[in-house]
Wavefront OBJ file of the C-alpha trace (Angstrom):
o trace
v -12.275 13.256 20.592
v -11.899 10.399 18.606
v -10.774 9.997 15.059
v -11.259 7.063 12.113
v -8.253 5.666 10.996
v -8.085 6.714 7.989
v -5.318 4.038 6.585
v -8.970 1.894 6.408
v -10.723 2.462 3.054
v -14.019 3.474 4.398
v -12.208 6.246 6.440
v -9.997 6.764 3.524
v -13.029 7.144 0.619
v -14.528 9.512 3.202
v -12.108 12.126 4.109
v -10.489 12.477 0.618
v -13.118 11.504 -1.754
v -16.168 13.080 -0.007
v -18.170 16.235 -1.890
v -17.039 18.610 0.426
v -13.045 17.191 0.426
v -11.874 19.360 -2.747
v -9.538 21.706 -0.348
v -8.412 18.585 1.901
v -7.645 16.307 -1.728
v -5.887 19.578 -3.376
v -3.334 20.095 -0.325
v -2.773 16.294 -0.100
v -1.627 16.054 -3.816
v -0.183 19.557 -3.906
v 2.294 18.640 -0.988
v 2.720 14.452 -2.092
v 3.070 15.269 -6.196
v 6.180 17.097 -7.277
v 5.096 18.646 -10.814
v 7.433 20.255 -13.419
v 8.363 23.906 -12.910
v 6.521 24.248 -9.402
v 3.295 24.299 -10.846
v 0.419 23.573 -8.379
v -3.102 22.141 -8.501
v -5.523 25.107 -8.491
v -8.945 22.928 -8.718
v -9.992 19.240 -9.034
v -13.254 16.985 -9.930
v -13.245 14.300 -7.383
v -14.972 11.283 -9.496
v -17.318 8.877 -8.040
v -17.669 11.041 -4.439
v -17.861 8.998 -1.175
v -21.585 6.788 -0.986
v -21.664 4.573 2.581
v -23.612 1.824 0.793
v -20.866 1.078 -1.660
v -18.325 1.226 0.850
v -20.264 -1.175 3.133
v -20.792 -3.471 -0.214
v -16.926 -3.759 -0.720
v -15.017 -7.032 -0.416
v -11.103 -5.671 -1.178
v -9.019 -4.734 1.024
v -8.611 -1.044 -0.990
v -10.143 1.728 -1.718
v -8.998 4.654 -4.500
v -9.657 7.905 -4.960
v -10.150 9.594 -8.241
v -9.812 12.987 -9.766
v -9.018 14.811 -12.729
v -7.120 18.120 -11.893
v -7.044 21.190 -13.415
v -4.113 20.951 -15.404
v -5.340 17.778 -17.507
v -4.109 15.203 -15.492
v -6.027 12.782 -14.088
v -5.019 10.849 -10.569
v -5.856 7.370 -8.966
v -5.361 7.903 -4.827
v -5.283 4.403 -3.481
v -4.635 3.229 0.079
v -3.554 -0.131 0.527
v -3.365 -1.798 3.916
v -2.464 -5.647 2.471
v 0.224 -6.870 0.997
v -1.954 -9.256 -1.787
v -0.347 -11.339 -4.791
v -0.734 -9.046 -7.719
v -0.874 -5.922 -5.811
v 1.977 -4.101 -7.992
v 0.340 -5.677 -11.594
v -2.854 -3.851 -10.398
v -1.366 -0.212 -10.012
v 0.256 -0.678 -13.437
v -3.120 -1.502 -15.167
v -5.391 0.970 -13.064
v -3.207 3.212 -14.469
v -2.486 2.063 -17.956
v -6.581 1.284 -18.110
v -7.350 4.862 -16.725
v -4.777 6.151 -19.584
v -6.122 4.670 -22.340
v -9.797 4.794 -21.434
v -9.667 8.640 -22.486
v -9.551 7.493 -26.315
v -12.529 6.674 -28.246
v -12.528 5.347 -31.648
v -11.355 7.937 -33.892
v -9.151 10.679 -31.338
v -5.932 11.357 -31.344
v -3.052 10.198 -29.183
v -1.771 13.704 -28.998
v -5.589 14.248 -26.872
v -4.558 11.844 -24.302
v -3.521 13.152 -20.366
v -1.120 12.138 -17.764
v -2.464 10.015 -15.500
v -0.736 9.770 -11.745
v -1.388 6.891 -9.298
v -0.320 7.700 -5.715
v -0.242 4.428 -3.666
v 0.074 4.291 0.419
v 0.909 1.167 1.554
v 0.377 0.193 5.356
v 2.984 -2.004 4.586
v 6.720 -1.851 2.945
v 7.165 -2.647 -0.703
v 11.083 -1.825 -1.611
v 13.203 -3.050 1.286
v 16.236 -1.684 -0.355
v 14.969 2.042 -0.573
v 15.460 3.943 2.365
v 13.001 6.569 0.774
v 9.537 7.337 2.041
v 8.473 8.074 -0.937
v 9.532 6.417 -4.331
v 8.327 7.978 -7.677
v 8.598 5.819 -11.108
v 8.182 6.735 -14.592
v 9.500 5.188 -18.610
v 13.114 5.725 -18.355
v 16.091 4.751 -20.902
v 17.528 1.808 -18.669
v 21.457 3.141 -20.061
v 21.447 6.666 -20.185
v 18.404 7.543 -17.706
v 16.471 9.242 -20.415
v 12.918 9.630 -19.799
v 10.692 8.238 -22.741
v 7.419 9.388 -21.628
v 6.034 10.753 -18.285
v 2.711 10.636 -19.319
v 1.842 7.752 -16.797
v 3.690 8.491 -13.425
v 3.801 5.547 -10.207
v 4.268 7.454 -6.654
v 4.128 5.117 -3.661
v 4.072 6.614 0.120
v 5.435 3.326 2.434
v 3.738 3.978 6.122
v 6.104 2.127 7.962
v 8.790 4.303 6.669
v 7.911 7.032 8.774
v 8.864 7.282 12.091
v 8.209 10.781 12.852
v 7.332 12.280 16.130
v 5.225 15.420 16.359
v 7.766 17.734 17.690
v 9.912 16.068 15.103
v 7.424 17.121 11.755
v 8.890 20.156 9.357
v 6.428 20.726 6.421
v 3.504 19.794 4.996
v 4.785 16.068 3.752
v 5.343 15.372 6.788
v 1.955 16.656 8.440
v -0.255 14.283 5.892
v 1.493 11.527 5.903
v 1.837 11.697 9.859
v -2.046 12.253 9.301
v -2.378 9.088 7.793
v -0.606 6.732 10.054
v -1.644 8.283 13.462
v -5.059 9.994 13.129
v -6.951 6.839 14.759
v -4.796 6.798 17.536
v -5.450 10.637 18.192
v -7.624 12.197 20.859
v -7.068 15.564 19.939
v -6.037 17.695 16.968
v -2.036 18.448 17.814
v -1.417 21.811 17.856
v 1.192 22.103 14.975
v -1.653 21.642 12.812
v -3.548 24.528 13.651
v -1.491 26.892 11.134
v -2.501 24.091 7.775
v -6.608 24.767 7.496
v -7.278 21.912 5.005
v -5.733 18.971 7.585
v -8.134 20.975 10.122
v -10.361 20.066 7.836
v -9.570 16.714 7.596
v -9.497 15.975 11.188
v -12.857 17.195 11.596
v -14.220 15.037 9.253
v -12.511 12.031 10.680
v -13.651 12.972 13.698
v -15.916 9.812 14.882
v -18.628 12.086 16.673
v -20.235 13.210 13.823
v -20.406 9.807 12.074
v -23.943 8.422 11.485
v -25.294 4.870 12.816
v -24.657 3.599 9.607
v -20.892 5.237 8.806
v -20.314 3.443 12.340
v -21.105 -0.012 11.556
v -19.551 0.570 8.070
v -15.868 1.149 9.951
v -15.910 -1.565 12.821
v -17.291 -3.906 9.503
v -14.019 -2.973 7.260
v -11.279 -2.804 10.739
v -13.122 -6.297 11.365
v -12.672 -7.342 7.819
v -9.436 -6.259 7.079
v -7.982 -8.086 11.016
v -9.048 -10.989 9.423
v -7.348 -10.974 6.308
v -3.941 -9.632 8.334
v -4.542 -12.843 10.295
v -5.400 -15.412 7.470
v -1.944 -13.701 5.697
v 0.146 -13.868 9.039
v -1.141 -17.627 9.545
v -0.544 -18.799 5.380
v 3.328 -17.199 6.240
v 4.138 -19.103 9.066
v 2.594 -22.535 7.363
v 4.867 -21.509 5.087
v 8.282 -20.896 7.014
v 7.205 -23.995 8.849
v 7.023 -26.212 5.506
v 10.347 -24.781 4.609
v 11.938 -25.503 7.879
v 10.608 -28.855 7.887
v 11.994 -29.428 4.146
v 15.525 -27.895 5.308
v 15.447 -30.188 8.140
v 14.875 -33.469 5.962
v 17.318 -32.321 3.144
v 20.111 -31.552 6.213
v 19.570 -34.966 7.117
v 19.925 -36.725 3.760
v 23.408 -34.846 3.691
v 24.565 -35.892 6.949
v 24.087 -39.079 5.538
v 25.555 -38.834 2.094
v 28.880 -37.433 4.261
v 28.694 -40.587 6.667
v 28.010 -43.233 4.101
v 31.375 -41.644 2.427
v 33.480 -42.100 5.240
v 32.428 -45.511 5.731
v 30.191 -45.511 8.174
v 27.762 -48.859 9.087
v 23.933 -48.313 7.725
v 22.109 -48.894 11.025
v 24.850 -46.013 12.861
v 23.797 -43.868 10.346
v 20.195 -44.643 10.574
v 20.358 -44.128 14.197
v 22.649 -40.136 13.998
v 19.881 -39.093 11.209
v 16.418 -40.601 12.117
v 16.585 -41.918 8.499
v 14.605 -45.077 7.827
v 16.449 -47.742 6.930
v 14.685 -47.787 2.919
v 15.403 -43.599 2.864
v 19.389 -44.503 3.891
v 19.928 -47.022 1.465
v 18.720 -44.861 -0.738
v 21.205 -41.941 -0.148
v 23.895 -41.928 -2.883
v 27.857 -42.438 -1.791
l 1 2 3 4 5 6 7 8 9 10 11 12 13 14 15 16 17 18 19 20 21 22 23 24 25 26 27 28 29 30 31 32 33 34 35 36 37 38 39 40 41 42 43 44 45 46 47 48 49 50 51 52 53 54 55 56 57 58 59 60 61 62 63 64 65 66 67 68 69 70 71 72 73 74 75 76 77 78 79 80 81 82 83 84 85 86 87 88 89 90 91 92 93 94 95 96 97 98 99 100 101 102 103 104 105 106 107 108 109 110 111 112 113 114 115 116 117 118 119 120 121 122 123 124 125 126 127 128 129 130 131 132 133 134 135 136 137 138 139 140 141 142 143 144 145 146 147 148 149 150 151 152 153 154 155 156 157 158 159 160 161 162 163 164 165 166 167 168 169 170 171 172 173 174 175 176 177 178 179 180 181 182 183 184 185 186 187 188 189 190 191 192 193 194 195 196 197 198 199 200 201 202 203 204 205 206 207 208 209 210 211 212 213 214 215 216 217 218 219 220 221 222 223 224 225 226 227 228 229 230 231 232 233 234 235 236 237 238 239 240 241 242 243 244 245 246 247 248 249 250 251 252 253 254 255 256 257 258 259 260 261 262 263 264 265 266 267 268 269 270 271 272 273 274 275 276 277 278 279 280 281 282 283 284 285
């Protein structure tokens, strides 16, 4: 067997947001969302369900998930495999936007619902948290106090886990070892056999049953999203390049500064730093 990686948004969209993903969504945000006094998710409305064309139509590098649960809250799943300028600004609003969407002219604040955006990143975003999973709310910066939970940031960092399969205790871990490893898979490992709904979600990752056009639709978005890893990857070392180039020139222009100091004849100095002889004169004593 073979199995979609499902860190791509087309694979994503399609095992979590699908019509017939309810049980897969509600064990994936039962196990990845901690709320207060244990309570659970006992049934969801997954918003805007899984269409091929619109996937196929999509130029982003991400893909989200919605769904309002049964306790009132509603949730943004997104899966992010690029680290893009204003990739953190656009969780905040999603989620601010979704928030205040649910007012219309005349309604109440006290009406309004929590909204939750899980993020997974193929990518880390907090170097200095160890954490696989980082959770962020409105706190008091002094005392810790929370102001509001009402809109609640979770982020899952892939690269954070490093988990074998002989090594995986719970749930948590089973998902999110889902996530990173399912494309590389050529069977369904046996430790998941006792957790039905990631059955489930192997099955319908599973790249046999995929139409023609759920085919093309994958290579088109692994194709898509290479390419933007690559133009990234290429823009960073221009970058470090340019920078070592500029630390090169201003390490020169202070060898200089420290041998005109000391004394030293123009044309010797001209000759240690590769300095013209118009840049040299130009150095300050």
């Amino acid at each position: 067997m073979r199995f979609l990686d499902v860190r791509t948004d087309f694979a994503f969209k399609k095992v979590f947001g699908s019509e017939g993903s309810k049980d897969i969504l509600l064990s994936f945000l039962n196990a990845l969302i901690t709320f207060p006094d244990g309570e659970t998710i006992e049934d969801l409305t997954i918003v805007d369900p899984y269409q091929i064309p619109l996937i196929k139509g999509m130029k982003d590098t991400y893909v989200d998930v919605k769904a309002n649960l049964s306790n009132g809250s509603r949730v943004i799943i997104e899966m992010q495999v690029l680290s893009v300028k204003g990739f953190e600004q656009r969780i905040l609003y999603n989620a601010a936007k979704s928030y205040s969407a649910q007012l219309v002219t005349g309604d109440h604040f006290h009406l309004l619902n929590p909204v939750i955006a899980l993020t997974i990143t193929d990518f880390t975003m907090f170097d200095d948290i160890p954490d696989l999973k980082t959770v962020f709310r409105l706190t008091e910066t002094e005392h810790l106090v929370e102001y509001n939970g009402d809109i609640e940031l979770i982020f899952i960092e892939l690269p954070k886990f490093q988990k074998s399969e002989a090594e995986l205790t719970g749930i948590i871990d089973k998902w999110v070892y889902f996530l990173k490893n399912a494309g590389s898979l050529e069977y369904i490992p046996e430790t998941f056999s006792s957790e039905p709904e990631i059955v489930h979600a192997f099955e319908v990752a599973n790249m046999a049953g995929l139409s023609l056009e759920e085919h093309e639709a994958q290579w088109k978005r692994q194709d898509f999203i290479m390419l933007q890893r690559g133009s990234i990857e290429h823009a960073r070392e221009l970058g470090e390049a340019t920078g070592e180039a500029k630390g090169r020139e201003e390490e020169k222009r202070n060898n200089a500064r420290k041998m005109k100091q000391l004394g030293i004849a123009l044309d010797i100095i001209m000759q240690v730093t590769g300095l013209s002889e118009e840049e040299a004169k130009k150095i300050p004593d």
